[in-house]
Each structure stands twice: as structure tokens, then as C-alpha cells.
C-alpha positions as CSV (number, residue, x, y, z in Angstrom):
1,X,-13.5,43.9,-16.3
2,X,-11.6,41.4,-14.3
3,X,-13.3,38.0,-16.2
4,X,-14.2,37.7,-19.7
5,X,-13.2,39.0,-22.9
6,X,-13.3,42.7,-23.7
7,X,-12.5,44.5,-27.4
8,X,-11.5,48.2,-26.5
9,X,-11.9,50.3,-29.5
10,X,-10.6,47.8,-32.4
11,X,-10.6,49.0,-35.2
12,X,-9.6,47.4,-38.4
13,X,-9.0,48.6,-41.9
14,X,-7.7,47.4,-45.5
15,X,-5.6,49.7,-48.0
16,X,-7.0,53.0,-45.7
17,X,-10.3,51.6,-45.9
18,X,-12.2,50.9,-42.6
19,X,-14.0,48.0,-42.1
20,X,-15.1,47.8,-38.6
21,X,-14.8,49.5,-35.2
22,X,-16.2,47.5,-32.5
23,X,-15.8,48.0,-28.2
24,X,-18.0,45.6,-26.2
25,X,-17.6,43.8,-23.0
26,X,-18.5,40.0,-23.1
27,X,-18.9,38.7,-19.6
28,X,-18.6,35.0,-18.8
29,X,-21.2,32.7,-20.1
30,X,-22.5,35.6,-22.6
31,X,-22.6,35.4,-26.0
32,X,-21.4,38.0,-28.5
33,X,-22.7,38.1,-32.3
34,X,-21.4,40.0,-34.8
35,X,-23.4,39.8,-38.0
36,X,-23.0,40.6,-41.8
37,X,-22.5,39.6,-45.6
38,X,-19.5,37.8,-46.2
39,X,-16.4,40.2,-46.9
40,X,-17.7,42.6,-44.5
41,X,-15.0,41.7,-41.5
42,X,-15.9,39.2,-40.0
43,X,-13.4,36.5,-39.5
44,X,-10.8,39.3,-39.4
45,X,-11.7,40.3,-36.3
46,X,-11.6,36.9,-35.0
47,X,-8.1,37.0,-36.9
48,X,-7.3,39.8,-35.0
49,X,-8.2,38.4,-31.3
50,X,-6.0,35.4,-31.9
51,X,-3.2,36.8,-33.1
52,X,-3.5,35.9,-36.9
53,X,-4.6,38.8,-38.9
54,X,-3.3,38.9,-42.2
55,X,-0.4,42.0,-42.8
56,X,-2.3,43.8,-45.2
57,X,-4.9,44.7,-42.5
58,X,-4.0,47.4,-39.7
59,X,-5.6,47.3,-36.7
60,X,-5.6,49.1,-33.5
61,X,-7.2,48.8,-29.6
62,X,-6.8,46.1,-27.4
63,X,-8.1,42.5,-26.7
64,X,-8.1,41.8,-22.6
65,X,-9.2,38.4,-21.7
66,X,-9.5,37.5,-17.7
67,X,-8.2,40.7,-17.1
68,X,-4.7,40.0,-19.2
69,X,-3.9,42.4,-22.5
70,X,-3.2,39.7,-25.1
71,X,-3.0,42.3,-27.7
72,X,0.5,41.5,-28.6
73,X,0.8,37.7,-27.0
74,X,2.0,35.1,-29.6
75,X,-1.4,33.1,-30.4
76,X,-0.5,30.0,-28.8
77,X,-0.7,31.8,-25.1
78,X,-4.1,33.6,-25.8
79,X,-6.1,30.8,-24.5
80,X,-8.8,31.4,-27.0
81,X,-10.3,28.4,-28.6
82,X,-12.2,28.9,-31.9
83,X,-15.0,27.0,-34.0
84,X,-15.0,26.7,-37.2
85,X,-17.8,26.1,-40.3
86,X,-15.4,22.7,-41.0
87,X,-14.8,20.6,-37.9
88,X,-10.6,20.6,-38.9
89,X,-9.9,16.7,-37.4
90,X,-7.4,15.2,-38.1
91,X,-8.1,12.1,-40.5
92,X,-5.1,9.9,-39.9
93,X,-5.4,10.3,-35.7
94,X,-8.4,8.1,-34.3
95,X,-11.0,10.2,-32.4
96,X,-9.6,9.8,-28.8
97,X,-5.8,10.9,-30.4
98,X,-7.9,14.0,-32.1
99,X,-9.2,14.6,-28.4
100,X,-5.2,13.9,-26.9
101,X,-3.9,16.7,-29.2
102,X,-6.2,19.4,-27.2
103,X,-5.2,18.2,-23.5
104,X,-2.4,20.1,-21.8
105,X,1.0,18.9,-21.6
106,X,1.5,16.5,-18.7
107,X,0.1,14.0,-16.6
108,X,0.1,10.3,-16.9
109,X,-1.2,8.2,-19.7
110,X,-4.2,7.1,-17.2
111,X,-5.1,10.7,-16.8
112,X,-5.1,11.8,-20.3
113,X,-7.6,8.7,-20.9
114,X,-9.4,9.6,-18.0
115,X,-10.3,12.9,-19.3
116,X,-10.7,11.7,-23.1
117,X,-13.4,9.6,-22.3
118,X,-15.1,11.5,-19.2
119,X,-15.2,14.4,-22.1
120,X,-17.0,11.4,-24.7
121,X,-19.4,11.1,-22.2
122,X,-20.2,13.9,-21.6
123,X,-21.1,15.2,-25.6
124,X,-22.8,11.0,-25.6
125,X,-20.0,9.9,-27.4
126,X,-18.8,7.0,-25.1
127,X,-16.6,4.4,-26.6
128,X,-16.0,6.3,-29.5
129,X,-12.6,6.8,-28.8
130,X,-10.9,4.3,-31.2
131,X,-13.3,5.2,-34.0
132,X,-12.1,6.6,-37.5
133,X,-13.4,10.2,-37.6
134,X,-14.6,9.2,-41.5
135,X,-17.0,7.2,-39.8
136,X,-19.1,10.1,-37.9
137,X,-21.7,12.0,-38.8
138,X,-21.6,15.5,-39.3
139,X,-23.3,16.2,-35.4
140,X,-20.5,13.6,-34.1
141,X,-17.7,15.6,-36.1
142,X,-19.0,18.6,-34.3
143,X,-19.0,17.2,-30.9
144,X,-15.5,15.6,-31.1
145,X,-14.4,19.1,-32.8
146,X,-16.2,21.0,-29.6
147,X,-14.8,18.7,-27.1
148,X,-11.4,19.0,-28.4
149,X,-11.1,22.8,-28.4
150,X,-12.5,22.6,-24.7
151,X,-9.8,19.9,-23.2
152,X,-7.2,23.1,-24.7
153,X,-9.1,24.4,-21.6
154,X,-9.5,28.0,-23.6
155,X,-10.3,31.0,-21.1
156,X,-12.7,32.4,-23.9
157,X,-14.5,30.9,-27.3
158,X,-14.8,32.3,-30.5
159,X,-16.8,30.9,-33.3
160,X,-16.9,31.3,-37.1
161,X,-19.9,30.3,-38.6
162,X,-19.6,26.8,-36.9
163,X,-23.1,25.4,-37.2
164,X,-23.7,26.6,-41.1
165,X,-23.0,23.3,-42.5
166,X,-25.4,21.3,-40.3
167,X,-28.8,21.1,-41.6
168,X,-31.8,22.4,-39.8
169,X,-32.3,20.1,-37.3
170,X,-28.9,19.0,-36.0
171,X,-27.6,23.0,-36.3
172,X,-30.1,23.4,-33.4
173,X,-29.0,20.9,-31.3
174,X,-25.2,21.4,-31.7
175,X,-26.1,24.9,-31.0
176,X,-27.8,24.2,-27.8
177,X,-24.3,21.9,-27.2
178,X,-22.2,24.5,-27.9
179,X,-23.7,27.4,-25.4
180,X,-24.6,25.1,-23.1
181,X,-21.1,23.9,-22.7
182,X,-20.0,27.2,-22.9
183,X,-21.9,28.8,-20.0
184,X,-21.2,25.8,-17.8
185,X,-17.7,26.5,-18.0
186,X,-18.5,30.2,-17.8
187,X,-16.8,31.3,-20.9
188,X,-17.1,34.5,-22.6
189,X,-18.5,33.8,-26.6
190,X,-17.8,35.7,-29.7
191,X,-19.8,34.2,-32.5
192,X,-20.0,36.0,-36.0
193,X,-22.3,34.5,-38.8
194,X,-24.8,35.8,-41.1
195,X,-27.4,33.6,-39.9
196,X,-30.0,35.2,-38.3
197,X,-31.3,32.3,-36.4
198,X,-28.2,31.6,-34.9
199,X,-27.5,35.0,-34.2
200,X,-31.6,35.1,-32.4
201,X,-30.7,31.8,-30.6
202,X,-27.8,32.8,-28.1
203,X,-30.0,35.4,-26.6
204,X,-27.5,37.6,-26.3
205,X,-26.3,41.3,-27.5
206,X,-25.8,41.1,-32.1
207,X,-23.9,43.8,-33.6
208,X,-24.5,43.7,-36.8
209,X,-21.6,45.2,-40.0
210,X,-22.3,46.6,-43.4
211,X,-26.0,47.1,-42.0
């Protein structure tokens, strides 16, 4: 598979124990949810497609994103971006600066606002840029959070439980943000979560763990 993100027979296991085995193909624009209780391996495979799994895990197989083995690549040139249940942004940077710190190196000062505030537009953010961050809401937090990963310009996305704080109604709509974002910029998903409706809502393939 030339585009996308594939797992080819990943296995990972604590102190000889196995936790999870997983091979799957996630073309662009799909989503892939893997669900289960908490401790059941979750984030540690997310750990272990961007290069941060703990040393007390082992793990074998191979991550390939865009036709690339990243396996072995030091996180920072993975070009995965990753969601998580806590939106991460920085309180002492405004939100445009917490949008700067995901751009690319380069380009002019004119060019980095450009695309700061065409990507505020787009999530209806516009002229937020010099707000305080402790003055959104929790659906704004998201939206900055989502837009910041996505100026990294990631070639796939994981998520980790990102919508589980939001309450009912706004976890639907950031969903439908998230995926729709996603599949516009054809990006391959991995979501894990134990929630079922989120799992149901990305109408894609669930694997469920510790079933």
C-alpha cells in the first residue's frame, strides 16, 4: 500500500505477557478504531506508531506510512499528528503563537499569519488569534488543538480518546470536525476509545481488545 498507514503484524507485550496483535491497512480518509477497557493496550500502540513506547514493553512488526517504514525513525520525522483527551495548549503562548508552534520551519512572517488565520477560519475561529486560550471553551480548545496538529501538516492522524471530555452535544460536533478535516486532507485515522458512539460514528472498520 503506497498511501496510508499500515500496521504489519504488531505485536506488543509486557513482562512476557501479550497484550495485542493487530495488522490492518488504513487507507486515506478511513478511519481505524480500536476499542477496549482501559489497561487493555490501547495508547501503547499509539506509543508504539510514534516512536514513544515505554522500555518495559517489547514490540515487534512494522509501521509503513505513505509507503515509508517509520518503524525505527526518531518520532519527530514520522509525520504522525496525534489527539489527545486534554487539548495540551500552551497557556503562556496566545492562540495564534499556539497555532505558529505547528507550522513548518520557514517562510516569512506574512506567510505564517497567512496560514494562522486562513486555518481560524476555517474551524470559525476568525480573529481569535490574540486571544488567551483560558478564555475558550472547551469546543474552541479543541478546534485550536485540531488546527494546530494539522498546520504540522502530519501524513497520518492518530487519536486518543480526544472527544471524551466534551459533553454530549459538542463531542458530536468536534467529531464531525475532526473526520471531516481528516478526509478532506485524505488522511489515514487511528482512533482508540472505549466509547462506543464514537467508535459507531466514523463509519469505519473497530477492532475491539480484551473483548
Amino acid at each position: 500500500m503506497d498511501k496510508g498507514l499500515s500496521l504489519r503484524n504488531v505485536t506488543i507485550s509486557k513482562g512476557g505477557t501479550p497484550l495485542l496483535s493487530v495488522t490492518h491497512d488504513i487507507k486515506p480518509g478511513e478511519v481505524l478504531t480500536v476499542m477496549g477497557p482501559s489497561g487493555v493496550g490501547k495508547s501503547t500502540l499509539l506509543a508504539f506508531i510514534t516512536g514513544t513506547l515505554a522500555a518495559d514493553f517489547r514490540a515487534t512488526g512494522e509501521v509503513w506510512l505513505d509507503g515509508h517504514n517509520i518503524t525505527q525513525a526518531a518520532p519527530h520525522q514520522r509525520r504522525v499528528g496525534i489527539l489527545f483527551q486534554d487539548d495540551l495548549l500552551f497557556p503562556h503562548l496566545s492562540v495564534g503563537a499556539n497555532l505558529a508552534f505547528g507550522l513548518q520551519p520557514g517562510g516569512s512572517a506574512a506567510e505564517r499569519k497567512a496560514k494562522i488565520d486562513e486555518a481560524l477560519e476555517e474551524v470559525g475561529l476568525s480573529g481569535f488569534a490574540d486571544r488567551d486560550p483560558a478564555t475558550l471553551s472547551g469546543g474552541q480548545k479543541a478546534r485550536v488543538a485540531l488546527m494546530r496538529m494539522l498546520l504540522s501538516e502530519p501524513c497520518g492522524l492518530l487519536l486518543d480518546e480526544p472527544f471524551s471530555r466534551l459533553d454530549a452535544a459538542l463531542r458530536a460536533q468536534v467529531r464531525d470536525m475532526v473526520f471531516d478535516r481528516a478526509r478532506a486532507r485524505e488522511l489515514p485515522v487511528l482512533m482508540v476509545t472505549h466509547d462506543a458512539d464514537d467508535a459507531h460514528a466514523t463509519g469505519g472498520v473497530i477492532i475491539t481488545l480484551g473483548g
